[in-house]
N, C-alpha and C positions, 0 to 999 in steps of 0.2 A: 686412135689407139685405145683400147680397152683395157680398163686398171680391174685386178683382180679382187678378191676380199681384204684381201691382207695390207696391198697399196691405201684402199679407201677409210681403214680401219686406223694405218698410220697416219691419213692425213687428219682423220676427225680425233685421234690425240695430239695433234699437233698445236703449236702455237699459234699458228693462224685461225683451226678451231674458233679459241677464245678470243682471238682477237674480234672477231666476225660477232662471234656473240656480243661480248663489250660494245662493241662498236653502236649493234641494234638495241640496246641494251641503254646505253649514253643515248641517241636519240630518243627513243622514248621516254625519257627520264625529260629530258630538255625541252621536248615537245610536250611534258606535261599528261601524259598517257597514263592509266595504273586503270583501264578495265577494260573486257573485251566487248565489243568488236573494237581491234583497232580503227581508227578514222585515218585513214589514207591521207583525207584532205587535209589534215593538222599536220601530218608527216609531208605532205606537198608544199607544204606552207612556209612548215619551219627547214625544209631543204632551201625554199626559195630566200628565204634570207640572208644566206650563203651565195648560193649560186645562180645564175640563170638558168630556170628550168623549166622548161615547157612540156606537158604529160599530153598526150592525144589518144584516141580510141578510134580506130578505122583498120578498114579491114585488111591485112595486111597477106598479100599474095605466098603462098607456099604454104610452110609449114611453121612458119616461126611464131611464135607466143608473142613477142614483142623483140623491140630495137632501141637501142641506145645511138645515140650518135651524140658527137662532140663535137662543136665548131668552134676552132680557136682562132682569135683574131689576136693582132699585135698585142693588144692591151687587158683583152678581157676572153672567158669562154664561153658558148651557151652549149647549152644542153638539151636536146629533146629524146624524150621516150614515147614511142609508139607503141600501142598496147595492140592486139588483134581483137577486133572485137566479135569477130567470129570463135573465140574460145569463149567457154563455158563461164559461165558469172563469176562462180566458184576459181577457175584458174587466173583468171584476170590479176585481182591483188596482190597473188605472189609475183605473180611476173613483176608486177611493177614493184614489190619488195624487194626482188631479185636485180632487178635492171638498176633500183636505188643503192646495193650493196655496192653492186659497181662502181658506179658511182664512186661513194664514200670511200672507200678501199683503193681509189686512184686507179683500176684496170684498167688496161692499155685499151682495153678494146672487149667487146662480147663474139663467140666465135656465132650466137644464133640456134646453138645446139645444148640444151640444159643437160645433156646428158652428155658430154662429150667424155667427160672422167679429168677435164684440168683442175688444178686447181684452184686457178678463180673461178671457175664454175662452180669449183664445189663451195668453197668461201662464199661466193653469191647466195648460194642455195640455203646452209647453214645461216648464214644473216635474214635470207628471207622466213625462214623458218621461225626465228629468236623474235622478228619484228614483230609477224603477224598472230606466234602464237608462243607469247613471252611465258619462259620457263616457271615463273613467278606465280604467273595468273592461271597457268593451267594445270599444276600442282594443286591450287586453291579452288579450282572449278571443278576438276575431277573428283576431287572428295564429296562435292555436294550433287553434283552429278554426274556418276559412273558410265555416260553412255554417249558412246562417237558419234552415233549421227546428232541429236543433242547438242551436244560439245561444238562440232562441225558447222553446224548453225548458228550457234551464238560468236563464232568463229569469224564466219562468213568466208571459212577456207572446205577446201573437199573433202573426204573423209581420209583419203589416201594422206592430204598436207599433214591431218592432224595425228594420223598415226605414227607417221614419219618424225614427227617432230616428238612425239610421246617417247620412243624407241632412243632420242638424242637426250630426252631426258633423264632414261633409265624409267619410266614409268609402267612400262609393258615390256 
């Protein structure tokens, strides 16, 4: 189903919005993060403290960026994220910031389609967004350097992630 302007507009004021931000927002605070590039591995790290979670990089057949799955046993659950490693260097982290929101947010399940217009898609997307390019640090990087590809780099997200997320800040 395809949500129009005005669906996607209510959903990014809505409360799950900030929840999504908070949420990536408390990680990184707990994980000890305040500069960019975020380190994935520290966010790998301090998820595994929590949880059982296993990240992989292989190449995953079709079209999908990466996979979540959940195995729950009587007592306990693991978790593994597949990332595609036939996507671009640059798309990689979000995926996995994305696949993390998941996670964290309790979703049932990932449909495989980032664009689908649900809203845990869109919640994933917003949290991956907040993780990898914290509203915080990119307010204070842009002033000192005014230029996306730049930005994007010291990012280590696309140029597209960082505009996107500029746009959730009101900054462009």
């Amino acid at each position: 189903m395809q949500r129009n302007d005005t669906q996607k507009d209510e959903l990014d004021q809505g409360p799950r919005k900030k929840f999504a931000q908070t949420l990536a927002r408390r990680l990184l605070k707990s994980a000890e993060i305040t500069e960019a590039p975020v380190s994935l591995e520290r966010i790998i790290n301090h998820v595994q403290m929590d949880r059982k979670l296993t990240v992989i990089m292989e190449k995953i057949p079709g079209q999908l960026s990466g996979i979540m799955v959940r195995i729950k046993d009587i007592d306990q659950e693991s978790i593994s994220i597949g990332i595609n490693a036939d996507e671009p260097w640059c798309r990689r982290p979000y995926t996995l910031g994305h696949e993390i929101g998941h996670i964290l947010m309790e979703h049932a399940g990932c449909s495989g389609d980032h664009s689908d217009g649900s809203y845990e898609e869109r919640e994933a997307q917003i949290f991956a967004g907040e993780l990898l390019i914290p509203a915080a640090l990119i307010k204070l990087d842009l002033k000192k350097t005014p230029n996306i590809p730049a930005l994007a780099k010291r990012y280590r997200v696309s140029e597209q992630a960082l505009t996107i997320q500029m746009k959730q800040c009101k900054l462009v």
